[in-house]
C-alpha positions in Angstrom: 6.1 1.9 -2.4 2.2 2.0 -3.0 0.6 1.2 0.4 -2.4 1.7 2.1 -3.2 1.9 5.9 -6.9 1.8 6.4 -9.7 0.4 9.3 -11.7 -2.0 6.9 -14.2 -1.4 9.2 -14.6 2.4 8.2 -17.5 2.5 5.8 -15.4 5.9 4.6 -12.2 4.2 4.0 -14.0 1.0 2.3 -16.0 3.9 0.3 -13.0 5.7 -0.6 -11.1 2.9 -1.6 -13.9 1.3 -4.0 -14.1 4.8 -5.8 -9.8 4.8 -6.0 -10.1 1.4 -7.5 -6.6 1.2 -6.9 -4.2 -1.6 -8.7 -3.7 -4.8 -7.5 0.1 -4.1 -6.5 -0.6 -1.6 -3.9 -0.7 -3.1 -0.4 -3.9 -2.9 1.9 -2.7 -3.1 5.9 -6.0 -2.9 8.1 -4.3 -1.1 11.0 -6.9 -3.2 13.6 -6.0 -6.5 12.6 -1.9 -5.3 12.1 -0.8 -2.9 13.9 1.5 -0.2 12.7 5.1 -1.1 13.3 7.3 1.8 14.6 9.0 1.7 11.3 6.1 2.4 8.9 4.8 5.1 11.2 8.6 6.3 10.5 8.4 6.3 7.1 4.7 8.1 7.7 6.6 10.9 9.4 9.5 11.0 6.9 7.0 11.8 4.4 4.0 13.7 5.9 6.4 15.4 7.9 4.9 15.5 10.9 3.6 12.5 13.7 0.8 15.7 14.2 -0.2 15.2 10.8 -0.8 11.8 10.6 -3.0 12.0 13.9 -6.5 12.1 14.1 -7.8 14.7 16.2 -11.4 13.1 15.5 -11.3 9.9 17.3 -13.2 9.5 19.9 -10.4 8.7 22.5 -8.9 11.9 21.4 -11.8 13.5 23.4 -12.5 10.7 25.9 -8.7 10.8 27.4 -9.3 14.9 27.2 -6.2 15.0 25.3 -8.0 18.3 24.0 -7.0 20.1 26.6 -3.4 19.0 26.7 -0.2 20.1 24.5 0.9 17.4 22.6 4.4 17.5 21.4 5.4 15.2 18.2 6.2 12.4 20.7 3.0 12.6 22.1 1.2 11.9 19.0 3.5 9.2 17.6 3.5 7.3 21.0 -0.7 7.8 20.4 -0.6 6.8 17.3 1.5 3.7 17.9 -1.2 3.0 20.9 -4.2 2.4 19.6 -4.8 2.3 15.6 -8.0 5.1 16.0 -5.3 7.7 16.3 -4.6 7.2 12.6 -6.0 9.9 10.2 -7.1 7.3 8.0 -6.7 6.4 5.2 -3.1 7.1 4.8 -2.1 6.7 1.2 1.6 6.2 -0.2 2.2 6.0 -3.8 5.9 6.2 -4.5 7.1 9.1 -2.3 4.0 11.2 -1.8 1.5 10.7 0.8 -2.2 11.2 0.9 -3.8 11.6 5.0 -7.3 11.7 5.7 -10.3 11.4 4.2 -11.4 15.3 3.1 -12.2 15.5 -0.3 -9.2 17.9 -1.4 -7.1 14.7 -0.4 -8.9 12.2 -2.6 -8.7 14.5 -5.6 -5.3 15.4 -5.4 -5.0 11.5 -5.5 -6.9 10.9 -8.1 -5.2 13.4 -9.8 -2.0 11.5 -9.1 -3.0 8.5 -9.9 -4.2 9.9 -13.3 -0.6 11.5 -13.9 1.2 8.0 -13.6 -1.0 6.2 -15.4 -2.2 3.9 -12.8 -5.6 4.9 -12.8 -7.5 5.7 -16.0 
């Protein structure tokens, strides 16, 4: 699977995308427009290993709702997650079996990197 679960009204995920330049046969879901089915954020899980690792601790409803001060347990976050797309560390990247969560640069180079490796990326 090669997917992509971005906001394409993130200037960072439109910025990191356009410096991926990824092939055409990877699959671009704006999580606004299509919400995350329980399934893919699943399949997330599966392979991030964690719903806490796919959730974004940055959003601003993360801090408006004061979930701060709460303990979140894995259900928490994917019930969150499956709430309201901002709780999505985006972008979240799949190529094959490995995933790629969030935007810091140690996350786009290790993708690169991958990318590189497989050839789909010169």
């Amino acid at each position: 699977m090669k997917k992509v679960y971005y906001l394409k009204t993130c200037s960072t995920c439109v910025r990191i995308l356009k410096a991926l330049d990824l092939p055409s046969d990877f699959v671009l879901q704006d999580v606004k427009s299509e919400a995350i089915t329980v399934k893919q954020l699943e399949q997330m899980k599966a392979l991030s290993g964690s719903y806490e690792a796919l959730f974004s601790k940055r959003a601003k409803l993360y801090k408006e709702m004061g979930l701060k001060n709460q303990n979140l347990e894995e259900r928490d976050y994917k019930h969150y997650i499956l709430e309201h797309y901002t709780f999505l560390s985006r972008p979240v990247i799949i190529v094959e079996n490995a995933i790629f969560i969030g935007n810091s640069k140690k996350v786009t180079e290790a993708l690169k990197a991958m990318l590189h490796k497989k050839g789909l990326k010169t």
